[in-house]
C-alpha positions in Angstrom: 17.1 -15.9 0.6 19.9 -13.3 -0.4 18.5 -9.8 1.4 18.9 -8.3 -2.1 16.6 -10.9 -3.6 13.7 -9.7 -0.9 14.3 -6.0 -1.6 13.9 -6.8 -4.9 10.9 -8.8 -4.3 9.6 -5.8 -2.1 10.4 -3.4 -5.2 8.1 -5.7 -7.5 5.1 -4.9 -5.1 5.9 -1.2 -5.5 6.7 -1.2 -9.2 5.1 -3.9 -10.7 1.8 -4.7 -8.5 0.6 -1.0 -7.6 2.5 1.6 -9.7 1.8 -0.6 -13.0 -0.8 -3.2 -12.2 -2.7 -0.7 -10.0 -3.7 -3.9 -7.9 -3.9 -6.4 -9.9 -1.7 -9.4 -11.7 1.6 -10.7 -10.2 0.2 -13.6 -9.1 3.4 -15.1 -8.9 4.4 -12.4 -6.3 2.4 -13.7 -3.2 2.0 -16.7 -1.8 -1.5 -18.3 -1.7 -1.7 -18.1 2.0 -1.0 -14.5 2.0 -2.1 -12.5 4.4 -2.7 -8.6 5.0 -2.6 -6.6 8.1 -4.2 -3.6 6.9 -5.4 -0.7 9.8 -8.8 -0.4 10.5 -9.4 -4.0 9.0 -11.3 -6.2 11.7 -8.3 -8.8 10.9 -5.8 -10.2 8.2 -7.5 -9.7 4.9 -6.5 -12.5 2.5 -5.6 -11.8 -0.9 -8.9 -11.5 -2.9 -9.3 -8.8 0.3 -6.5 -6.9 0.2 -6.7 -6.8 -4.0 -10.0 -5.4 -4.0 -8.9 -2.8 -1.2 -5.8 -1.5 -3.5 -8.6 -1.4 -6.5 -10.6 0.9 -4.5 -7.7 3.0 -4.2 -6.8 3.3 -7.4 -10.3 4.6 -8.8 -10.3 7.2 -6.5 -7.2 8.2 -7.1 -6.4 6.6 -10.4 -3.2 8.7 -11.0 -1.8 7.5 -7.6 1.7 6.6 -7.9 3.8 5.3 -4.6 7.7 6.1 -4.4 9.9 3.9 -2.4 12.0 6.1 -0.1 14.0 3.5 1.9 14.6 -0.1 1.8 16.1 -2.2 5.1 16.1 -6.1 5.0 16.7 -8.4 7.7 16.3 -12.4 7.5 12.7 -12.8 5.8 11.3 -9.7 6.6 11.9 -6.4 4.5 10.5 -2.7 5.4 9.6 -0.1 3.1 9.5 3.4 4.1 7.3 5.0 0.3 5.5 8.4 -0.5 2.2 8.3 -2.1 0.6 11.0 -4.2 -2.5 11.1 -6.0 -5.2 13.1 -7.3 -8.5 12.3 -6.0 -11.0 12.1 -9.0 -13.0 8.8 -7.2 -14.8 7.8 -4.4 -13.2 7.4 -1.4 -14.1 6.2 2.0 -17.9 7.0 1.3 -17.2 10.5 0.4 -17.4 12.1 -3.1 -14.4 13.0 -5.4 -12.5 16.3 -4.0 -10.6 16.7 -7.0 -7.5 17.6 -4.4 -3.9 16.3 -4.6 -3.5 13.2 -1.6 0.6 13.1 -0.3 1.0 10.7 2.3 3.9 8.7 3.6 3.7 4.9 5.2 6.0 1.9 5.8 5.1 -1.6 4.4 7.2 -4.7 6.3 6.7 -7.7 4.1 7.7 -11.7 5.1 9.3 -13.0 1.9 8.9 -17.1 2.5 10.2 -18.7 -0.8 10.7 -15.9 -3.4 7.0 -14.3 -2.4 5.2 -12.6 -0.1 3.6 -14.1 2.9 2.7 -11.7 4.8 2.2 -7.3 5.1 1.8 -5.3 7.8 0.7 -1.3 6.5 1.2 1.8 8.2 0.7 5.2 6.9 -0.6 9.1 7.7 -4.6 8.1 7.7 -5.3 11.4 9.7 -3.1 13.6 7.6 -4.7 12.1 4.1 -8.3 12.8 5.9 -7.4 16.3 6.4 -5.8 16.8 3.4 -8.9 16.0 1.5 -11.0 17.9 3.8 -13.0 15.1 5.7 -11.9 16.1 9.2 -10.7 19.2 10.0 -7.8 20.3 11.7 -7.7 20.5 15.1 -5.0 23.2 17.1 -2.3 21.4 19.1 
C-alpha cells in the first residue's frame, strides 16, 4: 500500500472512529483480527475490548476531541503523534466527575495489512492526565 493511503487510513481512526464515532462504527476500518496494545492492559485487547475502552472515554469526557499533530509512515506501519483535550463530566478510572479540563499528548503506531488496521500500540502522558485531574498529586523533582 501507497504510504499516503495508510496515513489516510490512520486519519480515519482520528477523524472518523474517535472524533465523530466517539468509538464506535467503521467497521470497515479494522481488520477482524485486530488487536490492541493498550498500557496497563494485562495483554492485546481485541476489538469488542479496545471499543468498549474508547466508550468509557468518551462518557467521561464526552466533549474529548483528539488532534493529530504529526504523521510518519514507513512500509505497513504508520505513527501518530495527537493532542487530546476534554472536559471531564464522567466517570473515570473509578473516580467521580472533576469537571476539569484533561490535555494530554500520546503517539498511536498502527499496522495497516490490506486497507485496515491490524494492529495499535498506544502511548500517552497517563501521569500528567492523573495529576491534571487531581488523583495523584504532584511530586517535587
Amino acid at each position: 500500500m501507497a504510504t499516503e493511503a495508510t496515513k489516510a487510513i490512520a486519519r480515519r481512526y482520528f477523524d472518523d472512529y474517535l472524533n465523530q464515532g466517539k468509538g464506535v462504527g467503521e467497521e470497515d476500518l479494522f481488520a477482524p483480527t485486530y488487536r490492541s496494545h493498550f498500557p496497563g492492559s494485562p495483554g492485546p485487547l481485541d476489538r469488542k475490548e479496545h471499543d468498549q475502552l474508547t466508550i468509557r472515554l468518551f462518557v467521561a469526557f464526552p466533549d474529548a476531541h483528539f488532534t493529530v499533530e504529526d504523521t510518519i509512515a514507513e512500509g505497513d506501519k504508520v505513527v501518530s503523534r495527537y493532542t487530546f483535550r476534554g472536559t471531564n463530566q464522567g466517570p473515570f478510572q473509578g473516580n467521580s466527575p472533576t469537571g476539569k479540563p484533561l490535555t494530554f499528548t500520546g503517539n498511536e503506531i498502527h499496522r495497516i495489512v490490506d486497507g485496515r488496521i491490524v494492529e495499535q500500540w498506544s502511548e500517552f502522558d497517563s501521569s500528567g492526565a492523573a495529576r491534571q485531574l487531581g488523583s495523584v498529586e504532584r511530586t517535587p523533582a
